[in-house]
Steps between C-alpha positions, in 0.01 A plus 500: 500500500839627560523861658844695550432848652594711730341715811588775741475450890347824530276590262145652521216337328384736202126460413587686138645184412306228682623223275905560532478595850299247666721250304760656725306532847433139462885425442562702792305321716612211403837604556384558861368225565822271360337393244673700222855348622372185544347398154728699303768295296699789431475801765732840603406762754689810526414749738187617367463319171416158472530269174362141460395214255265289595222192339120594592468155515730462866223804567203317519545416819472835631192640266215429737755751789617764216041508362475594889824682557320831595685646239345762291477357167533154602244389254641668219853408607411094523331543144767632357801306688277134404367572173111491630201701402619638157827587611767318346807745406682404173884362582784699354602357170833439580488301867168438522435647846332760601549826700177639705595778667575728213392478113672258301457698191744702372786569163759350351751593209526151269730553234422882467115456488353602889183320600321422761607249701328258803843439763531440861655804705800301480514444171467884380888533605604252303618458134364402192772205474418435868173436501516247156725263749223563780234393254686194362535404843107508591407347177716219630477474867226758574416784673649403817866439368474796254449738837770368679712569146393841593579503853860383388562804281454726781811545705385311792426193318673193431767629290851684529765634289835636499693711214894516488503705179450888447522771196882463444428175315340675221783550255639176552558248189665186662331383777398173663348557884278224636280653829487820370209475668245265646192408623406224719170333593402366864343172355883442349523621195737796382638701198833642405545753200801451301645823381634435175672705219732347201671792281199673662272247391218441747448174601388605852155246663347393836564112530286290748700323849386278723647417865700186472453341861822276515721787427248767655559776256285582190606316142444703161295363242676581196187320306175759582622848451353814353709806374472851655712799376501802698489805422721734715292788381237422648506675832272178656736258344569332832128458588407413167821219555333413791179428355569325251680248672218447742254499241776159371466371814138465540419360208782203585357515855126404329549363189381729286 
């Protein structure tokens, strides 16, 4: 089972809520102890706060220590954290990891209906458009890949951007500006949006690069492309930008 999540250094065990707070005790401790660090594959601590993804499996190891931790809850926290005794929480149905320090459960507008909705903490922040990449990418290289996807949307992740336009391009109707912006990823891959306007036409879209090694600069594949208009209205237009073009990027980076 694949578990993203997140604790705080300092918080006091709660016995209102045995279930979500032993869950973090025991991730606490293990913190502690190294352990946390150690078996996580993706891991960030800032001051307080700590977020991490890690496979039960590399936890096996360490059950027979974390059953006699001390820790108040322990047994509840090892059912929960390995799936024993009844306990097995459902994985979001996007990723298909699971959160255990909080509820998972919570509501999301889809096309103007609002429902309820099963999503990592993680997840809850993200879009609707967002999270159909995320899922593509766990139905085709699991939960594991689909939580680093995650990770990568964040801003400390594996991806970067830079935009060179702003609001005065609005009212233009002859335009043709490659890097209007970009994004690049750290495994090599990158995007560039073409801002594009013919007698105010828009042919505007986000076309794929890749780092050419011999000339050690990124070439533009003209071939896998998607278009993207945007809309200067839109006071988010330059996050919105932004996402989209990551959103491109991952799906080149897995396939999808």
């Amino acid at each position: 089972m694949i578990i993203s999540d997140g604790i705080n250094k300092t918080e006091k065990y709660d016995e209102t809520q045995e279930y979500f707070f032993s869950c973090r005790a025991m991730f606490r401790w293990l913190y502690e102890k190294g352990i946390l660090k150690k078996i996580s594959f993706l891991y960030k601590e800032e001051k307080d706060n700590i977020c991490f993804a890690l496979d039960t499996d590399d936890l096996i190891l360490y059950k027979n220590q974390m059953e006699n931790s001390g820790v108040r809850g322990s047994a509840v926290a090892c059912n929960r954290i390995f799936g024993k005794g009844g306990y097995k929480t459902s994985p979001s149905i996007y990723s298909g990891a699971v959160s255990l320090t909080w509820t998972m459960m919570d509501y999301r507008d889809i096309n103007g209906c609002v429902t309820k909705s099963w999503e990592l903490l993680d997840e809850k922040y993200l879009t609707n458009d967002s999270l159909s990449v995320i899922s593509a990418i766990r139905e085709k290289h699991g939960a594991k890949a689909a939580v680093k996807a995650i990770w990568d949307l964040y801003d400390d992740g594996k991806l970067s951007h830079e935009v060179s336009i702003d609001e005065s391009y609005a009212g233009r109707q002859c335009e043709d500006l490659w890097e209007a912006a970009c994004a690049w990823h750290k495994d090599g891959l990158g995007v560039n949006y073409n801002f594009c306007k013919d007698s105010g036409k828009d042919e505007s879209a986000i076309y794929l690069m890749h780092f050419n090694n011999e000339k050690e600069d990124m070439d533009i594949d003209t071939e896998t492309f998607e278009p993207y208009e945007i809309d200067f209205s839109n006071k988010d237009w330059q996050s919105e930008l932004i996402t989209k073009m990551y959103l491109f990027l991952l799906k080149n980076v897995y396939a999808v």
